[in-house]
SESEPA-234243 format. One record per residue (C-alpha): x, y, z. Coordinates in Angstrom, 2 decimals. Layout:
SESEPA-234243
<site><px>X</px><py>Y</py><pz>Z</pz></site>
...
//
This chain:
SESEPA-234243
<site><px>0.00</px><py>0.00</py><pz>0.00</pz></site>
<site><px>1.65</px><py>3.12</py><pz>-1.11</pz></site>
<site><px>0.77</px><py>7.07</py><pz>0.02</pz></site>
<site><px>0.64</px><py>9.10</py><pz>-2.86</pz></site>
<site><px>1.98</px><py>12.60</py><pz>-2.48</pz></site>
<site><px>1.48</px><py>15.43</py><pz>-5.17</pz></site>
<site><px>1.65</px><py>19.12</py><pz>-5.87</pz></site>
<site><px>-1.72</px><py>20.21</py><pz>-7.51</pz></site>
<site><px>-2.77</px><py>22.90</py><pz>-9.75</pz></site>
<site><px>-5.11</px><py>25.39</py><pz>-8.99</pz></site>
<site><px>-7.05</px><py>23.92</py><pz>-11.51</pz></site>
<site><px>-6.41</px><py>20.25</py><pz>-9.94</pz></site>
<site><px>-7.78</px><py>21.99</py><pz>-6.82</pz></site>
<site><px>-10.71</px><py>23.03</py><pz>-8.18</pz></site>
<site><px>-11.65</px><py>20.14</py><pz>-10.05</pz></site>
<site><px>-11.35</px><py>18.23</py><pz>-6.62</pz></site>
<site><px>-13.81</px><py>20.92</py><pz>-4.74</pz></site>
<site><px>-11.16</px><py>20.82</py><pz>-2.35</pz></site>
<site><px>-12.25</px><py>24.16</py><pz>-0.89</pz></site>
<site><px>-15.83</px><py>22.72</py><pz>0.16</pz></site>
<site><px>-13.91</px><py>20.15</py><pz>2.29</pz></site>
<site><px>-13.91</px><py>19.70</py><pz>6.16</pz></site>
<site><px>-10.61</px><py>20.87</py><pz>7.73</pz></site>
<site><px>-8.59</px><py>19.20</py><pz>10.39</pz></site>
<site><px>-6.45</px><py>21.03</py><pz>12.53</pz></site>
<site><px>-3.13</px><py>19.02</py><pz>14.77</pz></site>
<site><px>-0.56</px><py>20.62</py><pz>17.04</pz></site>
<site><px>3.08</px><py>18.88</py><pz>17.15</pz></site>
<site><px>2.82</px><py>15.84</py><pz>18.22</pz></site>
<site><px>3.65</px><py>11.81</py><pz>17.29</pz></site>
<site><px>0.76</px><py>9.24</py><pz>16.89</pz></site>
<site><px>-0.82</px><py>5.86</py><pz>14.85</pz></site>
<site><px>-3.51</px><py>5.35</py><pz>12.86</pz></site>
<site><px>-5.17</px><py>3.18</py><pz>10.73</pz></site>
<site><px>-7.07</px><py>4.21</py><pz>7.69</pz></site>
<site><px>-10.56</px><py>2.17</py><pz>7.76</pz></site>
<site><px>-11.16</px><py>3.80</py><pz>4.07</pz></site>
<site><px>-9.23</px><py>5.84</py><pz>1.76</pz></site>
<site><px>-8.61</px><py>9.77</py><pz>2.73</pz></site>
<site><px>-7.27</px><py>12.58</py><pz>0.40</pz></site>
<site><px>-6.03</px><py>15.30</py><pz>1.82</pz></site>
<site><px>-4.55</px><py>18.98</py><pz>0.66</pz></site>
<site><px>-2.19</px><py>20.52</py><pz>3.18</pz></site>
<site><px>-2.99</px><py>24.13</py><pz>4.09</pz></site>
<site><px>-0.26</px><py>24.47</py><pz>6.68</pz></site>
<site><px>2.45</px><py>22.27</py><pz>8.36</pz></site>
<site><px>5.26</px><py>19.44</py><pz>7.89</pz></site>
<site><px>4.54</px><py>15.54</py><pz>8.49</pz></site>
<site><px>6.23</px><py>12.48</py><pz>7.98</pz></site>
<site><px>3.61</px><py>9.08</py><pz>8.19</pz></site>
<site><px>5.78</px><py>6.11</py><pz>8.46</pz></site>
<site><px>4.36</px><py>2.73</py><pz>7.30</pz></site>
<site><px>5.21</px><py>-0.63</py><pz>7.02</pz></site>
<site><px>7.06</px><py>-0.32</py><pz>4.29</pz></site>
<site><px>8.00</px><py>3.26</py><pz>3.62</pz></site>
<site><px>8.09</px><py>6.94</py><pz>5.00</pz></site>
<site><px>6.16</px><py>9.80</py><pz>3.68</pz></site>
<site><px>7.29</px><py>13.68</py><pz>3.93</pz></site>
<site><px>4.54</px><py>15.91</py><pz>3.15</pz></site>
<site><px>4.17</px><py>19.94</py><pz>4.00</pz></site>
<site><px>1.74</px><py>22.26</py><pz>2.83</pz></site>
<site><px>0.88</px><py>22.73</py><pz>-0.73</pz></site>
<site><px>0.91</px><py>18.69</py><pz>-0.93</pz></site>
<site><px>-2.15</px><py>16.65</py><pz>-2.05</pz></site>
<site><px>-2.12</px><py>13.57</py><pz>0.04</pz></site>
<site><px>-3.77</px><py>10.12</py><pz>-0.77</pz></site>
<site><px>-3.87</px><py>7.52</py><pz>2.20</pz></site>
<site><px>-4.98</px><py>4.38</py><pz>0.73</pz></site>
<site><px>-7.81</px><py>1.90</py><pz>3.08</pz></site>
<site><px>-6.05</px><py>-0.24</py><pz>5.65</pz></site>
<site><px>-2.84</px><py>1.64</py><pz>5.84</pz></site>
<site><px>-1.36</px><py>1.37</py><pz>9.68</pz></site>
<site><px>0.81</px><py>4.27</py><pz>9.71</pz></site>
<site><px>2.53</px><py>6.54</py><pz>12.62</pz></site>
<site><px>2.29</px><py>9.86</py><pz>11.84</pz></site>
<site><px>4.80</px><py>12.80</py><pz>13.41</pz></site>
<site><px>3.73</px><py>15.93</py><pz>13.31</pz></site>
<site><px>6.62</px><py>18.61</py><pz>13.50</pz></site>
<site><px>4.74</px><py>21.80</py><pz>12.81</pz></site>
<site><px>1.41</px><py>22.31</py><pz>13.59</pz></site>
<site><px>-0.68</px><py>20.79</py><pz>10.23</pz></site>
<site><px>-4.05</px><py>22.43</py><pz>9.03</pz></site>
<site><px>-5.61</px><py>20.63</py><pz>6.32</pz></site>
<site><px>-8.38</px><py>19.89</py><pz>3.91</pz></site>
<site><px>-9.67</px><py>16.04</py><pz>3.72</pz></site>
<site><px>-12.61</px><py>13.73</py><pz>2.35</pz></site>
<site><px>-12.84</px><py>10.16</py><pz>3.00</pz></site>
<site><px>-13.94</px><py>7.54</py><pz>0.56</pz></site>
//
């Protein structure tokens, strides 16, 4: 299972309706999780690394972010990360 990491256009953006997306908001800090379905995510503000199995993922803002279903990850938060997500 592999995290897909991407910068988008504006366009891109758009096309997603990223905008109309929830946001999530997560001080500094280190912690796991398991993805019961598949998330994308657009990061507004911050720098993460999500460790899995069997790879790493950097991502800061300006990063669209796809965490595939049943991914067990750990994910370290070194500055605060604002973003914008949708499941499924």
């Amino acid at each position: 299972m592999e995290v897909v990491v991407r910068k988008p256009t504006k366009e891109d953006l758009e096309d997603l309706g990223v905008t109309g997306w929830p946001i999530w908001e997560c001080e500094p800090s280190t912690f796991d999780w398991t993805y019961d379905e598949r998330e994308t995510c657009y990061i507004l503000e911050g720098d993460v690394i999500v460790k899995g199995a069997s790879n790493k993922v950097h991502f800061r803002a300006g990063d669209l972010v796809i965490f595939p279903k049943g991914l067990t990850c750990v994910w370290t938060v070194s500055q605060r990360v604002r973003k914008h997500y949708k499941f499924g």
